[in-house]
N, C-alpha and C positions, 0 to 999 in steps of 0.2 A: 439427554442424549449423550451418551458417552462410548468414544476411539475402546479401541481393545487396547488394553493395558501389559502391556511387558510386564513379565514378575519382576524382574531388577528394580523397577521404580517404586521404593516406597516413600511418595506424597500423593498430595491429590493436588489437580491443577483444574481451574475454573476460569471461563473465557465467560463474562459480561459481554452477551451481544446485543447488541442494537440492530433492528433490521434492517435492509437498504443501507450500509454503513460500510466505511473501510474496514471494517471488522474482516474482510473477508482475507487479507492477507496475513490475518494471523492464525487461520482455518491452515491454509494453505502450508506455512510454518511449521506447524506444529505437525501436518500430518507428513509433510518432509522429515520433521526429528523423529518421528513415528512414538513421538510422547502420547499416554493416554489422558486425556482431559472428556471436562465433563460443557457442557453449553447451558447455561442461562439466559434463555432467550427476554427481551424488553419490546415493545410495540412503541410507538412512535405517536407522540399524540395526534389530534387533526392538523394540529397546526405544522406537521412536520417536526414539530423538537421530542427530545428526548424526554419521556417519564418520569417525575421528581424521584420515583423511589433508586435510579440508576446514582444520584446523590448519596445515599446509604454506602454507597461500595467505592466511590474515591467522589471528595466535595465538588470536581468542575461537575459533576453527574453527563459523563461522555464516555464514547464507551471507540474503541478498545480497553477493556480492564481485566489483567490477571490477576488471579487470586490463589496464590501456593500455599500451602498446609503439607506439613511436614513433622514430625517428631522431634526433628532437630531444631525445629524454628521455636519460638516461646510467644509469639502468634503470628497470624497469618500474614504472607507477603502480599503487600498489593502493589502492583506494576501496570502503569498509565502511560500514556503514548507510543504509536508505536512503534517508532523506533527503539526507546527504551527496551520495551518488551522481547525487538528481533536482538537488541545487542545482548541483553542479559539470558536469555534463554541458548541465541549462541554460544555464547564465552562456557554456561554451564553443560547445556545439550547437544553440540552441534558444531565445534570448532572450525568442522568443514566448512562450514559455511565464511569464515572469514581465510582471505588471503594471509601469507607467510606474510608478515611484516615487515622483515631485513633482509636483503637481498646478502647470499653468504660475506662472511668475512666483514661483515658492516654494522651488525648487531650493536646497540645502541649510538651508531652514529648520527651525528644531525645531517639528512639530506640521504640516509642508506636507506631508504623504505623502497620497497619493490612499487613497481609501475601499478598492479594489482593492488596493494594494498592502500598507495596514493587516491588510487578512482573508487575505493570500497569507501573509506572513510568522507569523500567527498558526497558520493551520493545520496549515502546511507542522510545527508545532512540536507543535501539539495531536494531531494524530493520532497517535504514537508514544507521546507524552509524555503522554496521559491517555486517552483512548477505547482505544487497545489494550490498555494495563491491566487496566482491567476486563473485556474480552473474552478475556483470558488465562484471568482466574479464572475467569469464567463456563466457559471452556471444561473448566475444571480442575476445576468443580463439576459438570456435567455427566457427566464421564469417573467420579467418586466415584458417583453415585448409579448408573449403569449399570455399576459393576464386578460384576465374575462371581465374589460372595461366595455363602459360605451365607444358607438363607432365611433362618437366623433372626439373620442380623448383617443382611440387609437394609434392616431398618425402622430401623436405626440411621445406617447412609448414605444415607437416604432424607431420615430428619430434620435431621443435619447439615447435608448439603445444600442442603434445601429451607429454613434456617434464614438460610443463609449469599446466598441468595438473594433472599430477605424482608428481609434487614435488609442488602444491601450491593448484590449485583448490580440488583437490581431496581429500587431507589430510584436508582443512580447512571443506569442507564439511562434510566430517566425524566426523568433532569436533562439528560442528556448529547444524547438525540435530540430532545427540546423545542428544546435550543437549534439541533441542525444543521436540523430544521423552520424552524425560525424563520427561520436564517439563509439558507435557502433562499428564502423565502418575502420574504425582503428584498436578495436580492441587486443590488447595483449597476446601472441604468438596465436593472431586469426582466432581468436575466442570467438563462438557466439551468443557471449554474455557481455553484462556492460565492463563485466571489471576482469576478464579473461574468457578461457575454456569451460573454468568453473562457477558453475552457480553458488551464487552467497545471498548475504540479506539485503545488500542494495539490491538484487533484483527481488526481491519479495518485497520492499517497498514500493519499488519503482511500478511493477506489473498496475497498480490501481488505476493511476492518473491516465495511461497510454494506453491501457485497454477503455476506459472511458474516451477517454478521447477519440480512437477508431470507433469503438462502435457507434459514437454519435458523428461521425464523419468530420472529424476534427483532423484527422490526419488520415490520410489515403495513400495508397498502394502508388500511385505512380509519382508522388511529391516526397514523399519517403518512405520506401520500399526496406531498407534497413529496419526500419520500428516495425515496423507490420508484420515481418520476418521472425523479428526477436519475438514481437506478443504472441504470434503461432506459434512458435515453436514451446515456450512458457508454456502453454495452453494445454499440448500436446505431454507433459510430463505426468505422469501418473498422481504420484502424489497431485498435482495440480487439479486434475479431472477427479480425487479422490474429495478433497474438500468444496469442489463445486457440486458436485451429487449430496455434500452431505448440507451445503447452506441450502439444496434447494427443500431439503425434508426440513431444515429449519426453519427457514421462511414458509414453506409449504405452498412455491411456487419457483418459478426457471425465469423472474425476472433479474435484470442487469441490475447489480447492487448500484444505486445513486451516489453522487456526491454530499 
């Protein structure tokens, strides 16, 4: 399946999808840079992991994976993680997407970096590096107390669980969406983005974890009305509704991509 392709671009660009997978915010990316790429879609074994053959196209075999081909290259690029993938497809595609970096007259000073550019490079690191952590475990807590045990081992995964939850998920949560409230609520010359007025690639990181988190009622409307605000509004941008119609003909259903 492949975006309609600009004549300007001559490479080909190849997204390694995994189904159910953060893969979806480099759908999203990409149809913001309005770059043409092709999808390789992968199925997910029973057991939930990933296919050996997604190993053939970078060794962790996990997928977000870009693959660029180009005339100019002497072979193929391949770009893993993805952050990697929003920073270098920016920097080359899309510069809009990153804030000015020196505020005038301060250009290469230590300490001149505009407030924008400070919360881009921050996020861009935080959401991978700490907020999906704990929505790993949360989700790994969850899958424990809804396993399909006998009754009388239930109140046992119930309590762990619910243990593990009280004294780790729960508390970090509350630290963790305090602050992105906040930071919302203080964004850059009333932005309603995390790092300004402008959208960049911290928020195309960021959309996964917090749209997961609402939809499984991890964070509500009236405890924090800033995130809720920010993921509709996200939701509502074209390009955004252009790569969620186009995962659902990937997947070949309209469910909510998994952690």
């Amino acid at each position: 399946m492949a975006s309609q392709a600009p004549a300007e671009h001559n490479f080909k660009l190849t997204l390694h999808w995994l189904n159910q997978s953060r893969s979806q915010r480099i759908v999203w990316l990409l149809e913001e840079l309005k770059l043409p790429y092709e999808v390789k879609l992968y199925e997910r074994n029973k057991d939930y992991l990933a296919p050996p053959e997604l190993k053939e196209v970078h060794p962790l075999g996990k997928s977000p994976v870009i693959v660029l081909e180009a005339p100019a290259l002497s072979k193929p690029l391949v770009l893993a993680e993805s952050g990697t993938i929003v920073e270098y497809l920016t920097e080359h595609f899309g510069q809009w997407l990153a804030p000015k970096q020196y505020a005038p007259g301060k250009e290469g000073q230590l300490g001149g970096e505009t407030e924008e550019w400070l919360r881009y490079r921050y996020f861009m690191h935080y959401t991978e590096g700490s907020l999906m952590a704990i929505m790993v475990v949360w989700v790994i807590i969850q899958k424990i107390k809804n396993a399909p045990v006998p009754f009388f081992i239930k109140p046992i995964t119930n309590m762990i669980g619910g243990n593990v939850e009280k004294s780790f998920t729960q508390p970090n949560f509350d630290n963790h969406f305090a602050l992105i409230e906040s930071q919302l609520n203080t964004s850059p010359n009333g932005g309603d983005f995390i790092c300004g007025k402008e959208l960049t690639g911290a928020d195309i990181l960021m959309i996964f974890p917090l749209e997961s988190a609402v939809n499984r009622g991890v964070i509500t409307q009236d405890k924090y009305p800033k995130i809720c605000d920010y993921v509709s509004k996200i939701q509502q941008r074209e390009a955004y509704q252009r790569a969620s119609q186009k995962i659902k003909e990937i997947e070949g259903s309209d469910k909510t991509s998994k952690i």
